[in-house]
MARLUMFI-150209 format. One record per residue (C-alpha): x, y, z; residue in one letter. Coordinates in Angstrom, 3 decimals, padded with zeros to 6 digits. Example, Ala and Ser with C-alpha at 12.3 -4.5 7.8 and 13.67 -1.06 7.14 Angstrom:
c1 | c2 | c3 | rest
012.300 | -004.500 | 007.800 | A
013.670 | -001.060 | 007.140 | S
// end
This chain:
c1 | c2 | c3 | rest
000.000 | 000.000 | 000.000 | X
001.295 | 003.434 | -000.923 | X
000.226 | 006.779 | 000.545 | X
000.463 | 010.568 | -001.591 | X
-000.168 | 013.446 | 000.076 | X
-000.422 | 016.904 | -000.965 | X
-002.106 | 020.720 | -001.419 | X
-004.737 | 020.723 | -003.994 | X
-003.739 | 024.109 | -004.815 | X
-000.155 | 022.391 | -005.593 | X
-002.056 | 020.207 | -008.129 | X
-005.714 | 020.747 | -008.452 | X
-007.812 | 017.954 | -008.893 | X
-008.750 | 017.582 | -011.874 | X
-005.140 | 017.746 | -012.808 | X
-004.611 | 014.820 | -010.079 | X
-007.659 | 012.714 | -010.897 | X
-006.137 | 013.070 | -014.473 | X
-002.891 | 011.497 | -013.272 | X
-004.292 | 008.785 | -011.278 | X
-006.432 | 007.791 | -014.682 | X
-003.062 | 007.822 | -016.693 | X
-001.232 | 005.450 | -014.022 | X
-004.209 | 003.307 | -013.571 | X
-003.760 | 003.236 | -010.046 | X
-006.627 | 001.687 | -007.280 | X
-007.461 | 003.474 | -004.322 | X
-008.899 | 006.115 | -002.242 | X
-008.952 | 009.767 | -002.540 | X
-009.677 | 011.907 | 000.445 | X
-010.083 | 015.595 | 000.421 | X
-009.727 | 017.507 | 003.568 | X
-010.377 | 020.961 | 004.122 | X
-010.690 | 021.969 | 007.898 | X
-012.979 | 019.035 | 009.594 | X
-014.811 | 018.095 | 006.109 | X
-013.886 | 015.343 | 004.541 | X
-014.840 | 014.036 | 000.915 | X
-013.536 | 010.403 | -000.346 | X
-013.572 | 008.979 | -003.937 | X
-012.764 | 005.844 | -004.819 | X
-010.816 | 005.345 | -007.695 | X
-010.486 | 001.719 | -009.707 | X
-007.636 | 001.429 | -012.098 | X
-007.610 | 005.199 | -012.935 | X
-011.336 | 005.678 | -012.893 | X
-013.529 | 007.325 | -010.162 | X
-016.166 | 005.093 | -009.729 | X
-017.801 | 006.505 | -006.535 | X
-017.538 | 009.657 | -004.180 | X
-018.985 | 010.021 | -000.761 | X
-019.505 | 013.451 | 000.655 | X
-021.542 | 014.166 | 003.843 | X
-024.403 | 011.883 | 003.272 | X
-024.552 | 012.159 | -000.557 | X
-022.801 | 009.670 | -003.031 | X
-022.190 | 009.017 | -006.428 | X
-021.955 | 012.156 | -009.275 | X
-024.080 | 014.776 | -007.174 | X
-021.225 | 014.547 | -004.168 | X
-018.386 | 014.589 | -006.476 | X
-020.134 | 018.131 | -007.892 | X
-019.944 | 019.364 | -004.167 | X
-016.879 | 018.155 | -003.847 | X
-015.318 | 020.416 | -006.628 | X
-017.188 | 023.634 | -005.652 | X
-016.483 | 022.942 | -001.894 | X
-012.418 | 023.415 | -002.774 | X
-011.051 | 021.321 | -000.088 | X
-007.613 | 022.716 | 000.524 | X
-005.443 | 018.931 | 000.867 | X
-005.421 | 015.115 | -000.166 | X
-004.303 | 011.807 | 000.688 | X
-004.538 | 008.943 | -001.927 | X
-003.960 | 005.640 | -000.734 | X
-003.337 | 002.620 | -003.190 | X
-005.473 | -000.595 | -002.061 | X
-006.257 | -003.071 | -004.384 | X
-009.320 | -004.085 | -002.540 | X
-011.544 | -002.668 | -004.593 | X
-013.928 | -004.287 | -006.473 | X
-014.689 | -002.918 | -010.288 | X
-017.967 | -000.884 | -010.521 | X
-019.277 | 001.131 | -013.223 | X
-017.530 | 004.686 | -013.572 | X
-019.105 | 007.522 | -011.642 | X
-019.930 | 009.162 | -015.226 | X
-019.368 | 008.121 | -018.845 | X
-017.540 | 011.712 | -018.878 | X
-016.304 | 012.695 | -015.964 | X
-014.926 | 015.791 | -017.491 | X
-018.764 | 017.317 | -017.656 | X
-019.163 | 016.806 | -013.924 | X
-015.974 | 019.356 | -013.440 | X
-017.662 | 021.049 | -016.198 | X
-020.640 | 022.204 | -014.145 | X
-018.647 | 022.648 | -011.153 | X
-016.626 | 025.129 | -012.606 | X
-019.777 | 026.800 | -013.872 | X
-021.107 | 027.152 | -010.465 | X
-017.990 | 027.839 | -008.861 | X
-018.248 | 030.632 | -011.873 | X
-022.015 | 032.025 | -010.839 | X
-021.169 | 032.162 | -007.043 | X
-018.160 | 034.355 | -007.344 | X
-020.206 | 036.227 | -009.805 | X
-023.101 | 036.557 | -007.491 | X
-020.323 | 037.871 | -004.074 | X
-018.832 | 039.993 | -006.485 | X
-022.225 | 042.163 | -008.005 | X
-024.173 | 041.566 | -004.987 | X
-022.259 | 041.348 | -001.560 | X
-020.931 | 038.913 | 000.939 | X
-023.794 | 038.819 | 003.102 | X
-027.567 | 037.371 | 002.012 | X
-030.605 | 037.362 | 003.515 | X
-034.499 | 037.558 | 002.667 | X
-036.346 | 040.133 | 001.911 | X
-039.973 | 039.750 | 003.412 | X
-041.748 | 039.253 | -000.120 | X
-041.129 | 036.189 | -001.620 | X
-043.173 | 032.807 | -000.328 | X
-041.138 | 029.225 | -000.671 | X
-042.611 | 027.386 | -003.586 | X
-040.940 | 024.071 | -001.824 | X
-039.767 | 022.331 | 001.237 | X
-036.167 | 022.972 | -000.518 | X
-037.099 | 027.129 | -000.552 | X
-038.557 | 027.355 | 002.598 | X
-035.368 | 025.125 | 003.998 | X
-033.388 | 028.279 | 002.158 | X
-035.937 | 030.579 | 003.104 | X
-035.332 | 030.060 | 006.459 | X
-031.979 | 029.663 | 006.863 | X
-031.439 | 033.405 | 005.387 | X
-034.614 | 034.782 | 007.610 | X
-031.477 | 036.699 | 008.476 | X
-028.026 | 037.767 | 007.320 | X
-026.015 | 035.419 | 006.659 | X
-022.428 | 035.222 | 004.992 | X
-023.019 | 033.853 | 001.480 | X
-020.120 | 031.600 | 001.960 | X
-021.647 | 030.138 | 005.319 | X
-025.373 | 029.748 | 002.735 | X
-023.265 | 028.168 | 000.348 | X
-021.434 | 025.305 | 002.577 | X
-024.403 | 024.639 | 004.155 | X
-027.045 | 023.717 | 000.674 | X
-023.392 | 022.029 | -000.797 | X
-024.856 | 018.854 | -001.381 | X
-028.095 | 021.067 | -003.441 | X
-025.756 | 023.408 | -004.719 | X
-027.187 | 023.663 | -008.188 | X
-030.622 | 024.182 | -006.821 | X
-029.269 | 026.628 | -004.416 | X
-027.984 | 028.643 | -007.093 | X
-030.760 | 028.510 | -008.767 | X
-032.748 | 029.561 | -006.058 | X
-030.727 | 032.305 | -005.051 | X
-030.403 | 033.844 | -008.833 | X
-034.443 | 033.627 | -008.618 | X
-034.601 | 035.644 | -005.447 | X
-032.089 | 037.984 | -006.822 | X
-033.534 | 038.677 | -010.139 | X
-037.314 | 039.214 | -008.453 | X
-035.344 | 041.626 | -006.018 | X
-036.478 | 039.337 | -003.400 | X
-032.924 | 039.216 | -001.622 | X
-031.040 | 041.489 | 000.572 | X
-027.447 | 041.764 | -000.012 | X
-025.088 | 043.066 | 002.810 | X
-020.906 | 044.172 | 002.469 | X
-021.539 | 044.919 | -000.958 | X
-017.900 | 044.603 | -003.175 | X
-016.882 | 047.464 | -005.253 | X
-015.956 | 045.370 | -008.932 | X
// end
């Protein structure tokens, strides 16, 4: 069994999923960043599952990416057993995690680092009202965005709705 370790900013990981596809190596991946922890297994060079709070599979690797944990361990264990790949292209999973790593910095950096709700807008959803209530007050976006990581696409989503119906508050506003 070997262990790598190493700063994701060293490397990135697409760059080191990349090289463990091109050595075909077997193992686990684990992402830290402060106490979070993300794991992915890898089977000769191919991630074939991720496991990230209580989510699995392609939605976890997704939060994964946009959560930007900061180091990684990969340890080589054969004891895996060969499963489909997470995705047929594994490529368009960083693909919209770059995206939505894209349309949060956008949103900090026209809007402001703090969110909450404005008193208009009623939750369509048990996934809005979850939102809803979370930013009953100000909150930093960065604290909204770790917490809905494992819905981050539908948070965003959300959150672009609110904004565009002016249905959001935004607080420390950036000068861009």
């Amino acid at each position: 069994m070997g262990v790598e370790i190493g700063k994701l900013s060293d490397i990135g990981l697409s760059v080191l999923l990349d090289k463990l596809s091109r050595t075909g190596k077997t193992g686990f991946l684990k992402l830290y960043k402060d106490d979070e922890c993300a794991s992915i297994e890898v089977y000769k060079g191919c991630v074939v599952d991720c496991l990230f709070y209580n989510s699995v599979g392609p939605n976890a690797l997704i939060a994964a990416i946009v959560y930007q944990f900061d180091m990684y361990s990969f340890i080589c264990d054969d004891r895996i057993s060969l499963k489909p790949p997470i995705a047929r292209n594994i490529e368009s999973l960083f693909i919209k995690a770059y995206l939505l790593i894209d349309e949060i910095s956008h949103l900090k950096k026209y809007n402001g680092l703090v969110i909450a709700k404005s008193n208009g807008y009623i939750p369509l959803n048990n996934f809005e009202k979850k939102v809803c209530n979370f930013i009953e007050k100000p909150v930093p976006f960065d604290e909204a965005v770790d917490t809905f990581i494992l819905d981050i696409y539908m948070f965003v989503e959300f959150i672009k709705k609110l904004n565009a119906s002016k249905d959001v508050l935004w607080l420390n506003k950036k000068s861009h």
